[in-house]
N, C-alpha and C positions, 0 to 999 in steps of 0.2 A: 174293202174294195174287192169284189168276189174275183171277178176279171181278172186282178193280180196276184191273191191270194189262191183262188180255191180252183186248182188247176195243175194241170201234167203239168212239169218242165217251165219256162219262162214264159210270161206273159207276150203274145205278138197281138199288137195294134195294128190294126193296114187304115193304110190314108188312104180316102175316098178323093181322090184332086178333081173337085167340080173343075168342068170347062168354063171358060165368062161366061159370066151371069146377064142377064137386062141389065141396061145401066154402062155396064163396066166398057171402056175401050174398046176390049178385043172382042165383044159380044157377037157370035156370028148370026143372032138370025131365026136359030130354029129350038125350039127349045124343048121341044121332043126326042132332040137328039143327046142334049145335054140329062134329060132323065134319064132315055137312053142308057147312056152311058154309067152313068152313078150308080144304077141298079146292077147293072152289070157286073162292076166292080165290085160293091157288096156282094153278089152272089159267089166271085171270085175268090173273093178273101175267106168266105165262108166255105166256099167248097176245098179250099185249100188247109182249113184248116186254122185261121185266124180265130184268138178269143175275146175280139171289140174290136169296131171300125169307127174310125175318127173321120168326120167329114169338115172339109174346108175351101173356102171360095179361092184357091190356087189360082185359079185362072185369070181371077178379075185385075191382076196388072196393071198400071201404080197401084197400089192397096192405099187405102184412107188409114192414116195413123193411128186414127183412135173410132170416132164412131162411125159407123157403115150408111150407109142411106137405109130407107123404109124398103126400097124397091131389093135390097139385097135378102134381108131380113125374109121376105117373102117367097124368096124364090127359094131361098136354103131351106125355108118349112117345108116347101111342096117336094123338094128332092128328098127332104129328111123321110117325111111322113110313107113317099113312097118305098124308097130304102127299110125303111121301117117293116113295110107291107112285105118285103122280099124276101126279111134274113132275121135268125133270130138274135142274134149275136147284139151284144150292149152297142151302144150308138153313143159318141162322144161328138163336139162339136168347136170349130177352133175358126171363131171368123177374126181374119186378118184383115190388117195388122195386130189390133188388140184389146179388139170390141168383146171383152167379157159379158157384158152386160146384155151385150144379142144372144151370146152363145148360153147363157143363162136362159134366157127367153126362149129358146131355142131347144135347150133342154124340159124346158116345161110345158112348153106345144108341143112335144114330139116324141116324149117317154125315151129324154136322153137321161144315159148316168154320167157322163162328167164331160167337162170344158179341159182345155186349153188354153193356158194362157200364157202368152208372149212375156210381157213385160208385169208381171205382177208387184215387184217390190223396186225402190231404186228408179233410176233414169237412166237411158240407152240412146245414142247415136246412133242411126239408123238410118237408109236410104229414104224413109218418109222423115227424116226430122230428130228431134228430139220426143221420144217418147218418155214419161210418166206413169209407174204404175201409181196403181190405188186401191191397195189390200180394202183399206178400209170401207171402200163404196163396194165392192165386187165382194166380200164379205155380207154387208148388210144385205145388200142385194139376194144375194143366194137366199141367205136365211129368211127373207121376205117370198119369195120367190119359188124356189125348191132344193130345201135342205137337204136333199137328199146325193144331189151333184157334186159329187167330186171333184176338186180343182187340181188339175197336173199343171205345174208351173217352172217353165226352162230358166235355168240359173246362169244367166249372163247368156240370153238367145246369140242365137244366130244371125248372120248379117248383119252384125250391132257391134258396137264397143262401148265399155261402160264409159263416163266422163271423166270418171277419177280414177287410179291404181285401186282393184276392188278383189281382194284374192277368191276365188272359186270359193274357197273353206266359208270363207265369212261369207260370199251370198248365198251360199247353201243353207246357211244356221240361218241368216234372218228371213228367209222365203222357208224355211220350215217353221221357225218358231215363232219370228215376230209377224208373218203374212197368214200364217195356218196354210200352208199349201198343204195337199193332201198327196201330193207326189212330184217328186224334182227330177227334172229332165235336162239330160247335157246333150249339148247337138257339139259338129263340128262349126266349122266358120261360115257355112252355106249350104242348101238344098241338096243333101245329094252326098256331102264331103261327110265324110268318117271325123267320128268326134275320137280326142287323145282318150285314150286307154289311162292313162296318169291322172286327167284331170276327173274321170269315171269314179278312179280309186281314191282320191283327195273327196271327192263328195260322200261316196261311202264311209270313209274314214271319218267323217265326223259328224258323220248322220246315220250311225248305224241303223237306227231302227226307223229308219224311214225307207219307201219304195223308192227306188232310186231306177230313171228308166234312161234310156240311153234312146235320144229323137233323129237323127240326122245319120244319113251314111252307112247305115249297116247292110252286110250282104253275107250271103254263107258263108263267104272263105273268111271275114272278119268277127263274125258273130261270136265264136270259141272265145276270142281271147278277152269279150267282155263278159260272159258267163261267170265266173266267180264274183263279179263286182256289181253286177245289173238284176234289179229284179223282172226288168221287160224290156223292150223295144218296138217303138214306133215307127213304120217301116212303110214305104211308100214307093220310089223310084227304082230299086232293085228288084221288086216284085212286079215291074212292069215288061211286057212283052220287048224284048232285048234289052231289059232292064235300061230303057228310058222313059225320062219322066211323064212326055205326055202321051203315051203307049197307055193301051189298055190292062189292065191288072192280068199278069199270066199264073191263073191256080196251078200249074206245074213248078213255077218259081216258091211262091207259099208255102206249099208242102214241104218243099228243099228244105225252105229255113224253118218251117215247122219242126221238122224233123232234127235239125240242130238243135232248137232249142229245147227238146225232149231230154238231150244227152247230159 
Protein backbone atom coordinates (compact mmCIF):
# COMPACT_ATOMS: atom_id res chain seq x y z
CA UNK A 1 0.00 0.00 0.00
CA UNK A 2 2.46 2.81 -1.22
CA UNK A 3 0.32 5.68 0.45
CA UNK A 4 1.25 3.87 3.90
CA UNK A 5 4.25 2.53 3.12
CA UNK A 6 6.45 4.50 0.72
CA UNK A 7 6.50 7.86 2.29
CA UNK A 8 8.06 10.70 4.80
CA UNK A 9 6.73 10.30 8.41
CA UNK A 10 3.08 8.87 8.88
CA UNK A 11 0.70 8.33 6.60
CA UNK A 12 -2.28 11.48 6.65
CA UNK A 13 -5.60 10.56 4.88
CA UNK A 14 -8.01 13.74 4.78
CA UNK A 15 -11.70 13.18 4.46
CA UNK A 16 -13.39 14.66 1.59
CA UNK A 17 -17.14 15.19 3.81
CA UNK A 18 -19.33 15.48 0.68
CA UNK A 19 -22.41 17.94 1.51
CA UNK A 20 -26.11 15.79 0.84
CA UNK A 21 -26.27 14.42 -2.03
CA UNK A 22 -29.63 14.11 -4.42
CA UNK A 23 -31.87 11.98 -2.66
CA UNK A 24 -30.57 12.49 0.91
CA UNK A 25 -32.85 14.59 3.59
CA UNK A 26 -30.67 17.47 3.86
CA UNK A 27 -30.03 17.78 0.02
CA UNK A 28 -29.91 21.57 -0.44
CA UNK A 29 -30.58 22.06 -4.08
CA UNK A 30 -27.52 23.04 -5.90
CA UNK A 31 -25.14 20.67 -6.78
CA UNK A 32 -22.52 22.90 -8.26
CA UNK A 33 -21.98 23.89 -5.11
CA UNK A 34 -21.52 20.58 -3.52
CA UNK A 35 -18.56 19.77 -6.34
CA UNK A 36 -17.71 22.94 -5.37
CA UNK A 37 -16.89 22.20 -2.48
CA UNK A 38 -15.17 18.58 -2.70
CA UNK A 39 -12.67 19.79 -5.23
CA UNK A 40 -11.85 22.35 -2.96
CA UNK A 41 -11.17 20.29 -0.36
CA UNK A 42 -9.01 17.82 -2.26
CA UNK A 43 -6.94 20.65 -3.42
CA UNK A 44 -6.79 21.46 0.36
CA UNK A 45 -5.58 18.32 1.60
CA UNK A 46 -3.09 18.26 -1.28
CA UNK A 47 -1.87 21.59 -0.90
CA UNK A 48 -1.35 20.98 2.71
CA UNK A 49 0.46 18.26 2.23
CA UNK A 50 -1.89 15.08 2.54
CA UNK A 51 -0.76 11.61 0.99
CA UNK A 52 -4.60 10.07 0.05
CA UNK A 53 -7.95 11.64 0.27
CA UNK A 54 -10.88 9.47 1.37
CA UNK A 55 -14.29 10.65 0.19
CA UNK A 56 -17.59 10.08 1.87
CA UNK A 57 -21.37 10.98 1.50
CA UNK A 58 -21.13 12.65 5.31
CA UNK A 59 -23.61 14.69 4.61
CA UNK A 60 -26.54 12.39 3.41
CA UNK A 61 -28.01 12.13 7.27
CA UNK A 62 -29.87 9.15 8.46
CA UNK A 63 -27.24 7.01 6.28
CA UNK A 64 -28.91 3.75 4.87
CA UNK A 65 -27.27 0.68 6.84
CA UNK A 66 -26.17 -1.27 4.33
CA UNK A 67 -27.07 -0.49 0.67
CA UNK A 68 -26.99 3.16 -0.79
CA UNK A 69 -29.64 4.10 -3.60
CA UNK A 70 -28.46 4.19 -7.52
CA UNK A 71 -29.08 7.99 -7.14
CA UNK A 72 -26.05 8.24 -4.33
CA UNK A 73 -23.72 5.88 -6.20
CA UNK A 74 -24.01 8.50 -9.13
CA UNK A 75 -23.41 11.44 -7.64
CA UNK A 76 -20.13 10.13 -5.66
CA UNK A 77 -18.70 9.07 -9.27
CA UNK A 78 -19.26 12.63 -10.70
CA UNK A 79 -17.64 14.31 -7.43
CA UNK A 80 -15.05 11.29 -7.53
CA UNK A 81 -14.11 11.62 -11.08
CA UNK A 82 -13.97 15.38 -10.70
CA UNK A 83 -11.66 15.32 -7.42
CA UNK A 84 -9.89 12.93 -9.60
CA UNK A 85 -9.44 15.67 -12.32
CA UNK A 86 -8.04 18.23 -9.38
CA UNK A 87 -5.39 16.32 -7.36
CA UNK A 88 -3.02 13.78 -7.66
CA UNK A 89 -3.08 12.19 -4.50
CA UNK A 90 -4.59 8.26 -4.24
CA UNK A 91 -8.54 8.47 -3.79
CA UNK A 92 -10.08 6.06 -1.37
CA UNK A 93 -13.95 5.87 -0.90
CA UNK A 94 -16.09 4.99 2.24
CA UNK A 95 -20.07 5.15 1.35
CA UNK A 96 -21.92 5.09 4.55
CA UNK A 97 -23.10 3.39 6.43
CA UNK A 98 -21.52 0.33 5.02
CA UNK A 99 -22.14 -0.03 1.39
CA UNK A 100 -18.61 -1.72 0.32
CA UNK A 101 -19.91 -3.00 -2.46
CA UNK A 102 -20.57 0.75 -3.94
CA UNK A 103 -17.44 1.96 -2.60
CA UNK A 104 -15.85 -0.95 -4.69
CA UNK A 105 -17.72 0.16 -7.59
CA UNK A 106 -16.69 3.27 -6.98
CA UNK A 107 -13.08 2.47 -6.95
CA UNK A 108 -13.30 1.02 -10.30
CA UNK A 109 -15.07 3.90 -12.21
CA UNK A 110 -12.80 6.30 -10.71
CA UNK A 111 -9.13 4.96 -10.42
CA UNK A 112 -9.83 4.58 -6.59
CA UNK A 113 -6.92 2.61 -4.48
CA UNK A 114 -8.94 1.61 -1.41
CA UNK A 115 -12.38 1.60 0.52
CA UNK A 116 -13.43 1.96 3.86
CA UNK A 117 -15.14 -0.18 5.58
CA UNK A 118 -17.37 0.17 8.63
CA UNK A 119 -18.47 -2.92 9.54
CA UNK A 120 -16.52 -5.61 7.72
CA UNK A 121 -16.48 -8.68 10.24
CA UNK A 122 -18.95 -9.52 13.28
CA UNK A 123 -22.22 -7.40 14.04
CA UNK A 124 -22.64 -3.71 15.37
CA UNK A 125 -25.50 -1.85 17.21
CA UNK A 126 -25.58 1.09 15.62
CA UNK A 127 -27.95 4.14 15.21
CA UNK A 128 -29.20 2.71 11.69
CA UNK A 129 -29.77 -0.86 13.30
CA UNK A 130 -28.08 -3.79 13.49
CA UNK A 131 -25.42 -3.87 11.07
CA UNK A 132 -23.66 -7.32 9.53
CA UNK A 133 -20.64 -7.42 7.94
CA UNK A 134 -19.77 -9.76 5.16
CA UNK A 135 -16.00 -10.39 4.45
CA UNK A 136 -17.01 -12.96 2.36
CA UNK A 137 -19.22 -11.01 -0.40
CA UNK A 138 -17.03 -7.68 -0.10
CA UNK A 139 -14.02 -10.15 -0.65
CA UNK A 140 -15.33 -11.74 -3.73
CA UNK A 141 -16.48 -8.79 -4.88
CA UNK A 142 -13.20 -6.88 -4.97
CA UNK A 143 -11.54 -9.83 -6.53
CA UNK A 144 -14.22 -9.70 -9.40
CA UNK A 145 -14.18 -6.20 -9.50
CA UNK A 146 -10.73 -4.49 -8.70
CA UNK A 147 -8.15 -6.54 -7.07
CA UNK A 148 -6.16 -3.95 -6.71
CA UNK A 149 -8.35 -1.89 -3.84
CA UNK A 150 -7.27 -1.94 -0.63
CA UNK A 151 -9.66 -2.60 2.25
CA UNK A 152 -9.09 -0.41 5.54
CA UNK A 153 -11.42 -1.82 8.03
CA UNK A 154 -12.47 -0.06 11.66
CA UNK A 155 -12.20 -2.67 14.45
CA UNK A 156 -15.22 -2.31 16.52
CA UNK A 157 -16.44 1.25 14.54
CA UNK A 158 -17.56 4.15 15.89
CA UNK A 159 -21.06 5.04 16.90
CA UNK A 160 -21.63 1.25 17.45
CA UNK A 161 -21.30 -1.24 20.08
CA UNK A 162 -20.52 -4.78 19.46
CA UNK A 163 -23.58 -7.23 20.78
CA UNK A 164 -21.60 -9.35 22.71
CA UNK A 165 -18.37 -8.62 25.15
CA UNK A 166 -15.74 -8.66 21.91
CA UNK A 167 -12.14 -7.63 23.20
CA UNK A 168 -10.49 -5.00 20.77
CA UNK A 169 -7.26 -7.95 20.64
CA UNK A 170 -9.73 -10.47 19.19
CA UNK A 171 -11.55 -8.23 16.50
CA UNK A 172 -8.39 -7.02 15.40
CA UNK A 173 -6.91 -10.69 14.76
CA UNK A 174 -10.10 -11.82 13.04
CA UNK A 175 -10.73 -8.54 10.72
CA UNK A 176 -7.04 -9.07 9.86
CA UNK A 177 -6.83 -12.61 9.44
CA UNK A 178 -10.04 -14.17 9.16
CA UNK A 179 -11.64 -10.88 6.98
CA UNK A 180 -8.18 -10.16 4.93
CA UNK A 181 -8.46 -6.50 5.82
CA UNK A 182 -5.62 -4.91 4.48
CA UNK A 183 -5.52 -2.22 7.28
CA UNK A 184 -7.38 -1.77 10.87
CA UNK A 185 -8.61 1.39 11.90
CA UNK A 186 -9.46 2.42 15.70
CA UNK A 187 -11.73 5.45 15.91
CA UNK A 188 -13.02 6.90 19.17
CA UNK A 189 -16.79 6.58 20.23
CA UNK A 190 -17.99 9.32 17.55
CA UNK A 191 -17.00 11.74 14.69
CA UNK A 192 -14.66 13.96 15.86
CA UNK A 193 -13.81 12.19 19.48
CA UNK A 194 -10.11 10.96 20.02
CA UNK A 195 -9.79 7.30 20.01
CA UNK A 196 -7.92 5.65 23.51
CA UNK A 197 -4.32 5.57 23.05
CA UNK A 198 -4.52 2.01 25.03
CA UNK A 199 -6.87 0.53 22.78
CA UNK A 200 -4.33 1.95 19.52
CA UNK A 201 -1.61 -0.03 21.46
CA UNK A 202 -3.68 -3.50 22.26
CA UNK A 203 -4.31 -3.58 18.35
CA UNK A 204 -0.66 -2.96 17.69
CA UNK A 205 0.19 -5.43 20.09
CA UNK A 206 -1.17 -8.31 18.42
CA UNK A 207 -1.07 -7.33 15.03
CA UNK A 208 2.30 -6.18 14.77
CA UNK A 209 2.73 -6.53 11.21
CA UNK A 210 -0.16 -4.98 10.03
CA UNK A 211 -1.00 -1.11 9.14
CA UNK A 212 -2.61 0.00 11.96
CA UNK A 213 -4.38 3.52 11.39
CA UNK A 214 -5.91 5.60 13.88
CA UNK A 215 -9.71 7.20 12.20
CA UNK A 216 -11.46 9.43 14.57
CA UNK A 217 -10.36 12.40 16.60
CA UNK A 218 -6.89 13.41 15.90
CA UNK A 219 -5.46 16.80 16.08
CA UNK A 220 -1.75 18.24 16.46
CA UNK A 221 -1.70 18.48 20.07
CA UNK A 222 -2.84 14.65 20.28
CA UNK A 223 -1.20 13.17 17.16
CA UNK A 224 2.44 12.62 19.29
CA UNK A 225 1.22 10.34 21.59
CA UNK A 226 -0.14 7.89 18.82
CA UNK A 227 2.98 8.07 16.79
CA UNK A 228 4.81 5.06 18.18
CA UNK A 229 1.79 2.88 17.91
CA UNK A 230 -0.10 4.18 14.48
CA UNK A 231 1.22 3.70 11.02
CA UNK A 232 -1.31 6.62 9.65
CA UNK A 233 -4.35 8.62 10.40
CA UNK A 234 -7.45 9.62 8.88
CA UNK A 235 -8.27 13.00 9.67
CA UNK A 236 -11.09 15.17 8.78
CA UNK A 237 -12.77 17.65 11.28
CA UNK A 238 -9.64 19.08 12.82
CA UNK A 239 -8.33 20.11 9.53
CA UNK A 240 -11.36 22.11 8.93
CA UNK A 241 -11.41 25.83 9.09
CA UNK A 242 -11.83 26.40 13.09
CA UNK A 243 -11.47 22.89 13.07
CA UNK A 244 -15.31 22.23 12.48
CA UNK A 245 -16.63 19.55 10.88
CA UNK A 246 -18.87 21.15 8.27
CA UNK A 247 -16.13 24.14 7.61
CA UNK A 248 -14.16 23.88 4.58
CA UNK A 249 -10.75 22.00 4.62
CA UNK A 250 -8.02 24.81 6.01
CA UNK A 251 -4.51 23.75 4.12
CA UNK A 252 -2.84 25.81 7.00
CA UNK A 253 -4.34 23.30 9.47
CA UNK A 254 -2.90 20.09 7.08
CA UNK A 255 0.46 21.17 7.02
CA UNK A 256 0.38 21.61 11.06
CA UNK A 257 -0.37 17.91 11.36
CA UNK A 258 1.75 17.19 8.39
CA UNK A 259 4.47 18.49 9.94
CA UNK A 260 3.80 16.40 13.20
CA UNK A 261 3.60 13.52 11.63
CA UNK A 262 7.22 13.96 9.78
CA UNK A 263 8.68 13.93 13.48
Amino acid sequence: MSFLSDRRGKALIGVIHLQPLPGAPRWGGDWEAVLRRAVADARAYQAGGADAVCLENFGDLPFAKAAVGPETVACMAVAARAVRAAIKLPLGFNVLRNDARAALALCAACQGSFIRVNVLIGAMLTDQGLIEGNAAEVLRYRRALCPEAKILADVLVKHAVPLAPWPIERAALDTLARASADALIVTGPGTGLAADVERVKQVRAVCPQAHVLVGSGVTVENAPAFLPHADGFIVGTSLKVDGQVHNPVDPKRVAALREVLVL
